[in-house]
mmJSON file of the N, C-alpha and C atoms, coordinates in Angstrom:
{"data_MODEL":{"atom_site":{
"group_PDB":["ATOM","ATOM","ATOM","ATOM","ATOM","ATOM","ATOM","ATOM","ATOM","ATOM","ATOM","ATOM","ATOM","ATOM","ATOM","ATOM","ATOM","ATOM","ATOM","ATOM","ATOM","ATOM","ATOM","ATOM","ATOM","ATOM","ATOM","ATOM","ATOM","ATOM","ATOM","ATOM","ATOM","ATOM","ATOM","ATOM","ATOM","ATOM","ATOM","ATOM","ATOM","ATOM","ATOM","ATOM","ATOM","ATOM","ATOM","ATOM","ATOM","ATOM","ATOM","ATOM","ATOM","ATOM","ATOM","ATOM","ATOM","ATOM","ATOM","ATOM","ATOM","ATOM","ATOM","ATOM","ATOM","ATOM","ATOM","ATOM","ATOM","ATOM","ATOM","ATOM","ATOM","ATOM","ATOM","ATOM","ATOM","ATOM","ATOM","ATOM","ATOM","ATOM","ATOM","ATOM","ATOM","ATOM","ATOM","ATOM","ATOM","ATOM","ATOM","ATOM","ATOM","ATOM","ATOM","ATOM","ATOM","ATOM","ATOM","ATOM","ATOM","ATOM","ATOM","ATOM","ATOM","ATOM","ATOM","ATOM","ATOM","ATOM","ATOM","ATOM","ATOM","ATOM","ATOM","ATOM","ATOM","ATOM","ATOM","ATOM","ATOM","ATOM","ATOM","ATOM","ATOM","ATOM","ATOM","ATOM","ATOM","ATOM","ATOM","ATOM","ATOM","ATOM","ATOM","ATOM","ATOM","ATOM","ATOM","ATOM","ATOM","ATOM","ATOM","ATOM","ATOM","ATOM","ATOM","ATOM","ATOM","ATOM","ATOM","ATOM","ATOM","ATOM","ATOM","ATOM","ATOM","ATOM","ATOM","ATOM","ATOM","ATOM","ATOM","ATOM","ATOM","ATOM","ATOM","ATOM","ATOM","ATOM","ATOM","ATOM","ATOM","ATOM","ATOM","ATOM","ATOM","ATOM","ATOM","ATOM","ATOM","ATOM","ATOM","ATOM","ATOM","ATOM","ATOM","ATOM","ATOM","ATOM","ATOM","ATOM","ATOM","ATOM","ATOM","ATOM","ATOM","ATOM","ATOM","ATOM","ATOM","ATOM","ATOM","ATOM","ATOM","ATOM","ATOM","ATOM","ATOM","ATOM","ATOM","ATOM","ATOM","ATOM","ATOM","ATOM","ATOM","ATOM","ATOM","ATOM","ATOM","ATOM","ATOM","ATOM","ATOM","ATOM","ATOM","ATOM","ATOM","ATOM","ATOM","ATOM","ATOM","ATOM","ATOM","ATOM","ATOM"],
"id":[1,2,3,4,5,6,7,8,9,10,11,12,13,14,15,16,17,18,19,20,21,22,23,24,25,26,27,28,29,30,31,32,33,34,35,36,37,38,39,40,41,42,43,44,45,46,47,48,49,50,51,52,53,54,55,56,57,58,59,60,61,62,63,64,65,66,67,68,69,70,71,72,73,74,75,76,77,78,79,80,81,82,83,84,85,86,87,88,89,90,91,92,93,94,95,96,97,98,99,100,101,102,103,104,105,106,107,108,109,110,111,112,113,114,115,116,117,118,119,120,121,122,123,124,125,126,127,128,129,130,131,132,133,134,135,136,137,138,139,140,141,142,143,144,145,146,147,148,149,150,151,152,153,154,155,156,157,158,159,160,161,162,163,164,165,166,167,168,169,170,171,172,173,174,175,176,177,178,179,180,181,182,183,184,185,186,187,188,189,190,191,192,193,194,195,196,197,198,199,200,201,202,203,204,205,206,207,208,209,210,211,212,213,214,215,216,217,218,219,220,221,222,223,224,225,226,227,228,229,230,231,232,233,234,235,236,237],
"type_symbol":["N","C","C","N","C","C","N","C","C","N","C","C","N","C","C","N","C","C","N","C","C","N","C","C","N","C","C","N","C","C","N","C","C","N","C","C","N","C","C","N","C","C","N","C","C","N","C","C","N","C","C","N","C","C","N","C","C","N","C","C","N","C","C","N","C","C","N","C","C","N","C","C","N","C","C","N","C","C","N","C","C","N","C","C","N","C","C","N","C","C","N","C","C","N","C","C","N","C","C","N","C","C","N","C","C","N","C","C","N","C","C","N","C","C","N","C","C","N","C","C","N","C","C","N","C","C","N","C","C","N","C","C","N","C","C","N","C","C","N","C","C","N","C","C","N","C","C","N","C","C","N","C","C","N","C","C","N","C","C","N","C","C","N","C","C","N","C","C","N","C","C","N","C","C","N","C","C","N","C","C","N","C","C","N","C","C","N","C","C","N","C","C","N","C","C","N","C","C","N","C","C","N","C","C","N","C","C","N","C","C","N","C","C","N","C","C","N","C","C","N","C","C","N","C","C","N","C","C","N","C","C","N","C","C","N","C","C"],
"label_atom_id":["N","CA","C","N","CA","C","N","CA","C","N","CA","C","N","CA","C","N","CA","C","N","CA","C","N","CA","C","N","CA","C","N","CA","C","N","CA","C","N","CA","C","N","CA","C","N","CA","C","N","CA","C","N","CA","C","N","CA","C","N","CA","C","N","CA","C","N","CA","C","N","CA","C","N","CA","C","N","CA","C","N","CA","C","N","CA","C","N","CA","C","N","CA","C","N","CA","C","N","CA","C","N","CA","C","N","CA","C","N","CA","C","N","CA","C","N","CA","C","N","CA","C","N","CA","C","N","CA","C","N","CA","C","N","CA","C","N","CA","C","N","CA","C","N","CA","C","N","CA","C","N","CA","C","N","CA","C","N","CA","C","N","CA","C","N","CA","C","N","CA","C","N","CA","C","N","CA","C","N","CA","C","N","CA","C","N","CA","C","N","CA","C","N","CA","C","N","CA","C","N","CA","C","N","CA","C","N","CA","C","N","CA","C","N","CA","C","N","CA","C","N","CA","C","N","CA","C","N","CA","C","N","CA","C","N","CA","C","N","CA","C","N","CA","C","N","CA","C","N","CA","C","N","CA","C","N","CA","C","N","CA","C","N","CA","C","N","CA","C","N","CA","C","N","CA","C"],
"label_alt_id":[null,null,null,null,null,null,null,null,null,null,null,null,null,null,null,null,null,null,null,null,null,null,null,null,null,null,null,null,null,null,null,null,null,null,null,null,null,null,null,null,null,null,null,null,null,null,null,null,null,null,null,null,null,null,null,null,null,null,null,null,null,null,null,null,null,null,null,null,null,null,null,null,null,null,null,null,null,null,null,null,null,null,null,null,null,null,null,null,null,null,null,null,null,null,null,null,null,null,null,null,null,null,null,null,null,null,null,null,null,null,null,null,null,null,null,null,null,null,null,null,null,null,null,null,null,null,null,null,null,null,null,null,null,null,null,null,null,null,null,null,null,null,null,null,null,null,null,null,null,null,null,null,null,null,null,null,null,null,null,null,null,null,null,null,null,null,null,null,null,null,null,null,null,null,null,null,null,null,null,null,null,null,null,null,null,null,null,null,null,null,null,null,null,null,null,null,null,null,null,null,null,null,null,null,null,null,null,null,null,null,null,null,null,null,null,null,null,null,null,null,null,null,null,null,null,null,null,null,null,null,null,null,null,null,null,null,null],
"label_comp_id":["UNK","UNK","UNK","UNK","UNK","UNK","UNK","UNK","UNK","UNK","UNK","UNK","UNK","UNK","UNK","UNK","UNK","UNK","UNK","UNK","UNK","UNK","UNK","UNK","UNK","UNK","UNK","UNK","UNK","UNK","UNK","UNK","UNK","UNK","UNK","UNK","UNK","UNK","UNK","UNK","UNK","UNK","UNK","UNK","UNK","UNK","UNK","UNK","UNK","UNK","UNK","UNK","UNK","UNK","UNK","UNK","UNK","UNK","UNK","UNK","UNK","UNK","UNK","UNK","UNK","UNK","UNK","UNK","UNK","UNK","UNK","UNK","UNK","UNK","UNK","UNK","UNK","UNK","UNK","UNK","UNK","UNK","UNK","UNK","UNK","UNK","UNK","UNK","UNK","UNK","UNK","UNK","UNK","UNK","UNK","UNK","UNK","UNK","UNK","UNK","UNK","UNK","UNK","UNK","UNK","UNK","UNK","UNK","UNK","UNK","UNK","UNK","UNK","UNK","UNK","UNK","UNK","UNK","UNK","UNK","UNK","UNK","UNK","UNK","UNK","UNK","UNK","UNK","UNK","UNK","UNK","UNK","UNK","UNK","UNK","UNK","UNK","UNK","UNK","UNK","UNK","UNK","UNK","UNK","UNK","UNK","UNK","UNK","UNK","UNK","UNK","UNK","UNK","UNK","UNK","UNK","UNK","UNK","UNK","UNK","UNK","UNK","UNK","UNK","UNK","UNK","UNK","UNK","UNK","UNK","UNK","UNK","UNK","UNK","UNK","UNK","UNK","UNK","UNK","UNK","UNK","UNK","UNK","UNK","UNK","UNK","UNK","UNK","UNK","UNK","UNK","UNK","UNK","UNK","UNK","UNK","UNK","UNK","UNK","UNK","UNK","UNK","UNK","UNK","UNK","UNK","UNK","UNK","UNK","UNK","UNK","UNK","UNK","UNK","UNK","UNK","UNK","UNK","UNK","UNK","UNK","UNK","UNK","UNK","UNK","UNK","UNK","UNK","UNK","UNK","UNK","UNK","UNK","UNK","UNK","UNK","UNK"],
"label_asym_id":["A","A","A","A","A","A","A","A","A","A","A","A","A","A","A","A","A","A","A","A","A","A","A","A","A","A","A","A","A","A","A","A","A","A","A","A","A","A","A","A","A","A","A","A","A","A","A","A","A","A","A","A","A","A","A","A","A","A","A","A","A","A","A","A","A","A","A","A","A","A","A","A","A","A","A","A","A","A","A","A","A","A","A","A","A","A","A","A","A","A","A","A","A","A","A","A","A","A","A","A","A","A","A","A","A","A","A","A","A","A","A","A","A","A","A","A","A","A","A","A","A","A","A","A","A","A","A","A","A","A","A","A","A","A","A","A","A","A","A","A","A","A","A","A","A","A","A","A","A","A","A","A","A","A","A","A","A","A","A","A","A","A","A","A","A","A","A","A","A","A","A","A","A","A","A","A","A","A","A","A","A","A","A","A","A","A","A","A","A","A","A","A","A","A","A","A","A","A","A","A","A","A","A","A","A","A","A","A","A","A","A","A","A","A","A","A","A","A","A","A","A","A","A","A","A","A","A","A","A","A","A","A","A","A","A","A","A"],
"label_entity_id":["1","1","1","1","1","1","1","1","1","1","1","1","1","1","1","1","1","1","1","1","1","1","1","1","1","1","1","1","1","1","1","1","1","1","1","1","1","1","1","1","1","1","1","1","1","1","1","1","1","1","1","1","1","1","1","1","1","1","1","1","1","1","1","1","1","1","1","1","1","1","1","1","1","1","1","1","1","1","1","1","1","1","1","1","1","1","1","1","1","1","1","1","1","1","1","1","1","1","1","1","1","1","1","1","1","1","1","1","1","1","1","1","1","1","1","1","1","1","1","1","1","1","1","1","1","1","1","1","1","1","1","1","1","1","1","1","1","1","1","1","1","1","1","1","1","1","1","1","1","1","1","1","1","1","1","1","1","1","1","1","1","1","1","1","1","1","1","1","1","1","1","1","1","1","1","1","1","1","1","1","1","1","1","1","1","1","1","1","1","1","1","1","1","1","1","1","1","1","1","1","1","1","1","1","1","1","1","1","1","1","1","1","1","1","1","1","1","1","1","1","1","1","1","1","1","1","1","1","1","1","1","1","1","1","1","1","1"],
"label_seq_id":[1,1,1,2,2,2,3,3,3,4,4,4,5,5,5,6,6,6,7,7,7,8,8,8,9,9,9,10,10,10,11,11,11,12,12,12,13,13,13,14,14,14,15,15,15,16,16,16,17,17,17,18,18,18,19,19,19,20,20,20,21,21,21,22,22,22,23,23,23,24,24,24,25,25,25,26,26,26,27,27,27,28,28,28,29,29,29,30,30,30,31,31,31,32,32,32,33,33,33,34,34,34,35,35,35,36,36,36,37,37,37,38,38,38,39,39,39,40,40,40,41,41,41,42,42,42,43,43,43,44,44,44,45,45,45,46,46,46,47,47,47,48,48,48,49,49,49,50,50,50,51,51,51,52,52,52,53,53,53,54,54,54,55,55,55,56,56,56,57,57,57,58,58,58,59,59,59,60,60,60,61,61,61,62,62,62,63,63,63,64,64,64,65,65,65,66,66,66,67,67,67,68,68,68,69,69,69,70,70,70,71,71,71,72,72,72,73,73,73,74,74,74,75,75,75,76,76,76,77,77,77,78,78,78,79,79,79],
"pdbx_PDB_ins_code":[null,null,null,null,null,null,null,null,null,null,null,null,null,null,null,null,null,null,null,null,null,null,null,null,null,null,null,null,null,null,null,null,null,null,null,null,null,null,null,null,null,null,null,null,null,null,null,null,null,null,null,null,null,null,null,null,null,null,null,null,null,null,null,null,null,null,null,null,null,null,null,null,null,null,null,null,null,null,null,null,null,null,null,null,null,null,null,null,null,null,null,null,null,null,null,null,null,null,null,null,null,null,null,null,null,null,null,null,null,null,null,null,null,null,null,null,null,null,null,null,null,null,null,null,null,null,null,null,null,null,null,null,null,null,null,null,null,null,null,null,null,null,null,null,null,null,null,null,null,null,null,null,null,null,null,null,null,null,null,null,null,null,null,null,null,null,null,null,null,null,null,null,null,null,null,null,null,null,null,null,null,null,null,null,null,null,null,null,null,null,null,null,null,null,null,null,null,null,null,null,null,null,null,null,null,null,null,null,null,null,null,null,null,null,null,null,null,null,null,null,null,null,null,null,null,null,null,null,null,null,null,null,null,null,null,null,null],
"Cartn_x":[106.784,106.996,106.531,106.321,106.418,104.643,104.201,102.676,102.373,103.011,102.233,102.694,103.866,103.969,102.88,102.778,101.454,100.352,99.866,98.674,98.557,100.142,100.339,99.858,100.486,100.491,98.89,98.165,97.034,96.027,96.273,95.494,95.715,96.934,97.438,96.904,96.802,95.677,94.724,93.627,92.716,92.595,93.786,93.9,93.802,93.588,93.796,95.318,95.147,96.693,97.925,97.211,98.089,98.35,96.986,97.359,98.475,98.347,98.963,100.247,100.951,102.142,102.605,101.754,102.48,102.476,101.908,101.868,102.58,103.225,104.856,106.103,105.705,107.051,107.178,106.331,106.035,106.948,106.757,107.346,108.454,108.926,110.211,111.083,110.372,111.016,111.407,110.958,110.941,109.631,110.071,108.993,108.273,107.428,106.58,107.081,108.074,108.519,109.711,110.025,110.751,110.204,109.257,107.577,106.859,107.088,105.957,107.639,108.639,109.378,109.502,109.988,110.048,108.747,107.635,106.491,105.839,106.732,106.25,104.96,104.705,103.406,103.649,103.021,103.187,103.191,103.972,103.813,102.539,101.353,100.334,99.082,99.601,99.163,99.177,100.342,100.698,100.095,100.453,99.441,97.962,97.257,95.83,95.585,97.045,96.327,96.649,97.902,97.469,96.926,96.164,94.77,93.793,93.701,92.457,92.672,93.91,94.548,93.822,94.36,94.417,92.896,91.773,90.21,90.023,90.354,89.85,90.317,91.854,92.463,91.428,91.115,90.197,89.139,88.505,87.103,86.882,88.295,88.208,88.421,89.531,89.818,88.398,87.631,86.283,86.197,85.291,85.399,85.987,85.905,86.764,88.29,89.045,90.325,90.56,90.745,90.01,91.664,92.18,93.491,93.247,93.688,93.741,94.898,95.991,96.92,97.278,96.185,96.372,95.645,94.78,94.129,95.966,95.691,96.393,95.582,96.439,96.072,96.139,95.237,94.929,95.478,96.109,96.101,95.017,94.14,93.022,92.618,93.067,92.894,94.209,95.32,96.203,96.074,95.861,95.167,96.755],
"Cartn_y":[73.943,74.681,73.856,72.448,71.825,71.696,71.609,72.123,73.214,74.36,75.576,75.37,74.876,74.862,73.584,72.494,72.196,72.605,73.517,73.892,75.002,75.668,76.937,75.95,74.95,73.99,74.185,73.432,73.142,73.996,75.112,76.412,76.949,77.047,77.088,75.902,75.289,74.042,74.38,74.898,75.55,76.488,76.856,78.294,77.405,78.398,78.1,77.814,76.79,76.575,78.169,78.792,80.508,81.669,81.251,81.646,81.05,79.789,78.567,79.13,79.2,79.096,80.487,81.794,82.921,82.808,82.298,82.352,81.546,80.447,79.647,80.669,81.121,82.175,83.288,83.664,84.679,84.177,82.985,82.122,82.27,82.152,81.782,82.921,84.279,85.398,85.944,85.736,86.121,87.903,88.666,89.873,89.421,90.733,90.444,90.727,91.671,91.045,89.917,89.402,88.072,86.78,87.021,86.104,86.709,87.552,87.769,87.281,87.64,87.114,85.989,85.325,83.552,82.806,83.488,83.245,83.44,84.48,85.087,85.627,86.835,87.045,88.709,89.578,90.862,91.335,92.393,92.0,92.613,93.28,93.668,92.038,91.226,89.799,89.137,89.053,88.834,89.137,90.747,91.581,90.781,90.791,90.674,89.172,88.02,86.671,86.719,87.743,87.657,88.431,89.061,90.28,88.923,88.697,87.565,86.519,85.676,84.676,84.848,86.462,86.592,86.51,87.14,87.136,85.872,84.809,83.273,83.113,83.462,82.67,83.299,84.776,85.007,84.208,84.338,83.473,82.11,81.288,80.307,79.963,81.021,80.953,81.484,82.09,82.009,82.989,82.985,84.255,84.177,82.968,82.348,82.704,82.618,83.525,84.315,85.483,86.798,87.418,87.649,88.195,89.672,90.5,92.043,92.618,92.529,93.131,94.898,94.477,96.23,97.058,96.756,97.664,98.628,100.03,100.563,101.077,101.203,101.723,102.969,102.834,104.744,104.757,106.05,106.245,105.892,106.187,105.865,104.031,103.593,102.363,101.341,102.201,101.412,101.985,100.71,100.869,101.522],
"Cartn_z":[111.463,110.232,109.021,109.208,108.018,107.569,109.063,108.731,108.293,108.346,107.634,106.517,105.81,104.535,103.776,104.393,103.864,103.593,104.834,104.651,103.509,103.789,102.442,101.302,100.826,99.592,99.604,100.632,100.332,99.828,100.668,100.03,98.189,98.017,96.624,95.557,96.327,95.36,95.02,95.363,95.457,94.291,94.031,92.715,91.126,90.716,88.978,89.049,87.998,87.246,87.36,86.696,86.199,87.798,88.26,89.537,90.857,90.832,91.668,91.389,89.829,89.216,89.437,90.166,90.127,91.487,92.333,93.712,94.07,93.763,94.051,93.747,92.298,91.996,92.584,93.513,94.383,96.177,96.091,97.707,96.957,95.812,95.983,95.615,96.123,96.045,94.542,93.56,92.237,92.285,91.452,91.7,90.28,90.15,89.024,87.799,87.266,86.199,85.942,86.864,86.56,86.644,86.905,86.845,85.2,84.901,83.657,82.684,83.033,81.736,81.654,82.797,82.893,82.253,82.591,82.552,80.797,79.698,79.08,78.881,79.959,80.012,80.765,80.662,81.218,82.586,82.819,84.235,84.965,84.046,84.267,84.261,83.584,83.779,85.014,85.258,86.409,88.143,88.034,89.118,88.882,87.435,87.654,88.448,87.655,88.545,90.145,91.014,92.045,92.482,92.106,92.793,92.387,91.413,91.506,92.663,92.701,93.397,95.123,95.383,96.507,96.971,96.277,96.219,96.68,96.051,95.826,97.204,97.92,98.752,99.566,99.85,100.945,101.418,100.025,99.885,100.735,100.255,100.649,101.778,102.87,103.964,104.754,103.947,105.028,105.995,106.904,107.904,109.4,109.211,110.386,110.325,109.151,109.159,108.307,109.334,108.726,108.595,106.87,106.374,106.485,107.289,107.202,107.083,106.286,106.31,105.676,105.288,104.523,105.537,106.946,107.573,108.412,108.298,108.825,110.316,111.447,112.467,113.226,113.307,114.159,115.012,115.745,117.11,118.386,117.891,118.728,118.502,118.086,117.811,119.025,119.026,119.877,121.218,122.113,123.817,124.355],
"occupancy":[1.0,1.0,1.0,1.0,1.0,1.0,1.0,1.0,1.0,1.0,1.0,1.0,1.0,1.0,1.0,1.0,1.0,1.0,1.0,1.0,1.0,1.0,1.0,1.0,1.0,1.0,1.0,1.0,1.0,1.0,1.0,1.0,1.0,1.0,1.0,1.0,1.0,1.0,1.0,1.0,1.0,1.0,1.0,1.0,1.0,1.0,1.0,1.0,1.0,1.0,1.0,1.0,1.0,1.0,1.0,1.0,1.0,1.0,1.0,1.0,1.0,1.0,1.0,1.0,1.0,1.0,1.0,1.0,1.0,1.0,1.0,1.0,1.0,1.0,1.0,1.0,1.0,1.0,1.0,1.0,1.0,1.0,1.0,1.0,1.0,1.0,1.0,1.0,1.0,1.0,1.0,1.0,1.0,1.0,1.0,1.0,1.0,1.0,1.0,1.0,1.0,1.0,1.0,1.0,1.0,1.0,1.0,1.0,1.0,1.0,1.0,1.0,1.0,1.0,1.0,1.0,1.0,1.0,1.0,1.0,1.0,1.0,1.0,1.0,1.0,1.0,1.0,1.0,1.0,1.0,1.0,1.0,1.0,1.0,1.0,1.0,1.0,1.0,1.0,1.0,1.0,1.0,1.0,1.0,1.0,1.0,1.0,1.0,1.0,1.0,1.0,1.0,1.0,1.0,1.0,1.0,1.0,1.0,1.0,1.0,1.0,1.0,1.0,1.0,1.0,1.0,1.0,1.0,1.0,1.0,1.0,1.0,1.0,1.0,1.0,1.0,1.0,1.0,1.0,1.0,1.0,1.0,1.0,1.0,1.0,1.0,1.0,1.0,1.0,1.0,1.0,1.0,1.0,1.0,1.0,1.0,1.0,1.0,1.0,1.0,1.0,1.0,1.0,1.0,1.0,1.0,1.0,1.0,1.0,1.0,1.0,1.0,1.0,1.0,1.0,1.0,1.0,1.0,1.0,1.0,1.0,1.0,1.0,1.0,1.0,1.0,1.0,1.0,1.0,1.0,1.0,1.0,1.0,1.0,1.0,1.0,1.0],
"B_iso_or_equiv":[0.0,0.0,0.0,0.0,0.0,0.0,0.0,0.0,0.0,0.0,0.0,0.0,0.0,0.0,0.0,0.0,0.0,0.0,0.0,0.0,0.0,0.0,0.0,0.0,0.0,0.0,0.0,0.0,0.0,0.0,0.0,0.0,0.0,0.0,0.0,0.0,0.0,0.0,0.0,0.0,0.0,0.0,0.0,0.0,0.0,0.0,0.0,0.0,0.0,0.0,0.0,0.0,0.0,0.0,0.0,0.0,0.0,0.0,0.0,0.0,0.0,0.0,0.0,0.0,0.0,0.0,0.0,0.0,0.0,0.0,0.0,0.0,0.0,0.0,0.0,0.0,0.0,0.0,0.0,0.0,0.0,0.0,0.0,0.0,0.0,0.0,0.0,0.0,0.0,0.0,0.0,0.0,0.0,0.0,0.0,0.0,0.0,0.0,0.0,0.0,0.0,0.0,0.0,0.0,0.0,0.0,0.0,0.0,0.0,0.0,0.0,0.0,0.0,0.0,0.0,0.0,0.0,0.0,0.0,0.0,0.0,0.0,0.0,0.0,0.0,0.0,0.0,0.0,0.0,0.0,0.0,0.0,0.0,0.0,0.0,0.0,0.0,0.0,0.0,0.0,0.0,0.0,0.0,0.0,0.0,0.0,0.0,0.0,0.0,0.0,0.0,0.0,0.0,0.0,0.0,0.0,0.0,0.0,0.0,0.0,0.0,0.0,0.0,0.0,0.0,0.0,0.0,0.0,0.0,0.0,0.0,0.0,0.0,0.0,0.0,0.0,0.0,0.0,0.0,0.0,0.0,0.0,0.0,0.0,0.0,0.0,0.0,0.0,0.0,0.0,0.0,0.0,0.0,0.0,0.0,0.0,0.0,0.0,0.0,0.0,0.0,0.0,0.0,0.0,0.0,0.0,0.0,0.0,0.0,0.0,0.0,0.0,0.0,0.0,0.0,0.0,0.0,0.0,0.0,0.0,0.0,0.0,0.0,0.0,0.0,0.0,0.0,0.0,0.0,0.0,0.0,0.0,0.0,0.0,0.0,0.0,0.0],
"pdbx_formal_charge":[null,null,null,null,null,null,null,null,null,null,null,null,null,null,null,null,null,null,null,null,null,null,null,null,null,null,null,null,null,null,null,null,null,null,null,null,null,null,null,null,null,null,null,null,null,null,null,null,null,null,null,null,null,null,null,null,null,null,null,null,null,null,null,null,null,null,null,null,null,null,null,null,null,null,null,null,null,null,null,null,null,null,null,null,null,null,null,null,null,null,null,null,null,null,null,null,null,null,null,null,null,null,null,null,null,null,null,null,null,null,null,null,null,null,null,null,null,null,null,null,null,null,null,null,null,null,null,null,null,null,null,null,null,null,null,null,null,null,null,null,null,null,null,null,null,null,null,null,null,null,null,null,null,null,null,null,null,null,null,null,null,null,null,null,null,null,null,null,null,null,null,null,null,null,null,null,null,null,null,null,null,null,null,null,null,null,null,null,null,null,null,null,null,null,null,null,null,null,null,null,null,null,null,null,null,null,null,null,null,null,null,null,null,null,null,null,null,null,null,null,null,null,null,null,null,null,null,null,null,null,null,null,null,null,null,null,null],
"auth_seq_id":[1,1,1,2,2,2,3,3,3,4,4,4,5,5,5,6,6,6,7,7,7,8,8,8,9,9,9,10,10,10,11,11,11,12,12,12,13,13,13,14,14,14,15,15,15,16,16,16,17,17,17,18,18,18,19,19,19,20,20,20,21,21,21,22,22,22,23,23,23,24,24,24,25,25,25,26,26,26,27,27,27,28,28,28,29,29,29,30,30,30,31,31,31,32,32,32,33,33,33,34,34,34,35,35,35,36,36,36,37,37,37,38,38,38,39,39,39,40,40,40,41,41,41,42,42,42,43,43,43,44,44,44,45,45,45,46,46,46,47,47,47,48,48,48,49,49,49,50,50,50,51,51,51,52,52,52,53,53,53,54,54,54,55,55,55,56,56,56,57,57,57,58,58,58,59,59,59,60,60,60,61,61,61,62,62,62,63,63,63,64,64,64,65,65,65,66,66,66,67,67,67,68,68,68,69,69,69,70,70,70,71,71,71,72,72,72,73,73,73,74,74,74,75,75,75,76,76,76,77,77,77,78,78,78,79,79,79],
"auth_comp_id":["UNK","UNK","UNK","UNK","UNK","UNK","UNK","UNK","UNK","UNK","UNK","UNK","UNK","UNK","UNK","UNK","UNK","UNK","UNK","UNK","UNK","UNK","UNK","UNK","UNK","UNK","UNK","UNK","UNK","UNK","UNK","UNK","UNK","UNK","UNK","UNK","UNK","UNK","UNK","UNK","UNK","UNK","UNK","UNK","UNK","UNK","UNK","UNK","UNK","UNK","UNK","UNK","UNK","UNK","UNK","UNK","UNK","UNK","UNK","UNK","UNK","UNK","UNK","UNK","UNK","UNK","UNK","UNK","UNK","UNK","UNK","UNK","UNK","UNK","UNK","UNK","UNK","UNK","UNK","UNK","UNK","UNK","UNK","UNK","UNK","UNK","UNK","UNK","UNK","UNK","UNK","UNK","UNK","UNK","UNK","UNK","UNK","UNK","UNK","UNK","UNK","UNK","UNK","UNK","UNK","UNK","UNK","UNK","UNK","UNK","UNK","UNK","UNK","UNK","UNK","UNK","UNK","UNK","UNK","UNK","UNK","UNK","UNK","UNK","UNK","UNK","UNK","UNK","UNK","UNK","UNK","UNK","UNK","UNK","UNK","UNK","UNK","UNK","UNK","UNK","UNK","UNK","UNK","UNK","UNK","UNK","UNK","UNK","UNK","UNK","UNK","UNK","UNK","UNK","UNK","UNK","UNK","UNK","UNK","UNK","UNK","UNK","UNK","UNK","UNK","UNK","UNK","UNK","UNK","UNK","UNK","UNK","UNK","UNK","UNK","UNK","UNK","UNK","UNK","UNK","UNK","UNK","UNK","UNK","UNK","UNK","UNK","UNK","UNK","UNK","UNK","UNK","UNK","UNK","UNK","UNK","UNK","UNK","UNK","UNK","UNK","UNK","UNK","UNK","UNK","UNK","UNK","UNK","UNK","UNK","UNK","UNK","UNK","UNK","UNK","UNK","UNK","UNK","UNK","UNK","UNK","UNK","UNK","UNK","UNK","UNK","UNK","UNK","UNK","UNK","UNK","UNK","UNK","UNK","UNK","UNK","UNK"],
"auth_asym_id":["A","A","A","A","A","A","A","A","A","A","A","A","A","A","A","A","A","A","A","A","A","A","A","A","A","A","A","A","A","A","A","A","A","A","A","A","A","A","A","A","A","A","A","A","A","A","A","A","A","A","A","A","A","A","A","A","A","A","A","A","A","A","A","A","A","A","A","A","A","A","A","A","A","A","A","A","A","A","A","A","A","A","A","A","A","A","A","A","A","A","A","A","A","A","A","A","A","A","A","A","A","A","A","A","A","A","A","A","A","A","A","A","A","A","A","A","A","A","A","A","A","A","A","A","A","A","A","A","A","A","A","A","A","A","A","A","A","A","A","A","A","A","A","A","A","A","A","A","A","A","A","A","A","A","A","A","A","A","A","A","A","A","A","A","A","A","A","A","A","A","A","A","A","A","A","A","A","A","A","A","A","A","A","A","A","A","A","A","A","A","A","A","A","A","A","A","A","A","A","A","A","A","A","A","A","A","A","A","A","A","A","A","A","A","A","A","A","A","A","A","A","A","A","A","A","A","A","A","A","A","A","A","A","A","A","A","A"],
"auth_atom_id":["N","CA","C","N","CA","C","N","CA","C","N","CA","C","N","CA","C","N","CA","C","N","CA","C","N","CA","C","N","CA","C","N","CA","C","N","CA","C","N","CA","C","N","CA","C","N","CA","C","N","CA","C","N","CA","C","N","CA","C","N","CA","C","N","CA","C","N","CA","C","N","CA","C","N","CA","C","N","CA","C","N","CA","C","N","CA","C","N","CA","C","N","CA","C","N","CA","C","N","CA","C","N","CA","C","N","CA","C","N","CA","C","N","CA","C","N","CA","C","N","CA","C","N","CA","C","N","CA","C","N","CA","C","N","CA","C","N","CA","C","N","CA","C","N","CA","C","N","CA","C","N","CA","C","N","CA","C","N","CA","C","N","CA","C","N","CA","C","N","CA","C","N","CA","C","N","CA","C","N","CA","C","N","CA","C","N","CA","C","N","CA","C","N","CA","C","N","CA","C","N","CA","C","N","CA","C","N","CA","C","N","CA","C","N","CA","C","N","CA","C","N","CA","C","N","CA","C","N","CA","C","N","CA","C","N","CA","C","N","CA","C","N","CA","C","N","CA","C","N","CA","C","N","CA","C","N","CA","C","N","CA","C","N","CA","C","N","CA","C","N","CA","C","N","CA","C"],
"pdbx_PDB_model_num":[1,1,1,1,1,1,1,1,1,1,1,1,1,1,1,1,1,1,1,1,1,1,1,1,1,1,1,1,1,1,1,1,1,1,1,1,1,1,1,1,1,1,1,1,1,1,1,1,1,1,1,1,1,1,1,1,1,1,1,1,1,1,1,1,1,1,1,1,1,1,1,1,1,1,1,1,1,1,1,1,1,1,1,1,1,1,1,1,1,1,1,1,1,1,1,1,1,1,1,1,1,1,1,1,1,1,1,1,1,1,1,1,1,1,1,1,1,1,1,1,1,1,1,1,1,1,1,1,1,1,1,1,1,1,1,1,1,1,1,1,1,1,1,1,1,1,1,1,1,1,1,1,1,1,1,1,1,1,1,1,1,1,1,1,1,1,1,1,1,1,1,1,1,1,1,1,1,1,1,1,1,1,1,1,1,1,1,1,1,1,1,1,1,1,1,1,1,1,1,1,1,1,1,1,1,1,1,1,1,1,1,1,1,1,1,1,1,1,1,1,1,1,1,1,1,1,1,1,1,1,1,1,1,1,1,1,1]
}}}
């Protein structure tokens, strides 16, 4: 466990300052407007740095690990 939270760390390094700082307050179970108030910043701010955040994290994770969580599945898709 203590390795994936490194490697989580390590990846989050990787982000902008504004992004890094919504994507910790995000692990630590805070939503987006208690992140845009703590944060003083909107919670439409917020959404944009992790929609950006998440882009970068893709990017960087490469094609080798491939994040699909939003694909929904067909019937015909489950054997």
């Amino acid at each position: 466990a203590w390795e994936d939270w490194q490697w989580v760390d390590q990846m989050l390094s990787t982000l902008p300052h504004a992004q890094r700082e919504v994507f910790e307050l995000i692990l630590a179970e805070l939503d987006t407007k208690e992140i845009a108030d703590l944060l003083g910043k909107t919670p439409a701010t917020i959404r944009q740095n992790l929609a950006h955040g998440r882009r970068r994290l893709k990017e960087n994770l490469g094609k080798d690990y491939q994040i699909d969580s939003a694909r929904k599945r067909r019937k015909e898709d489950i054997p």
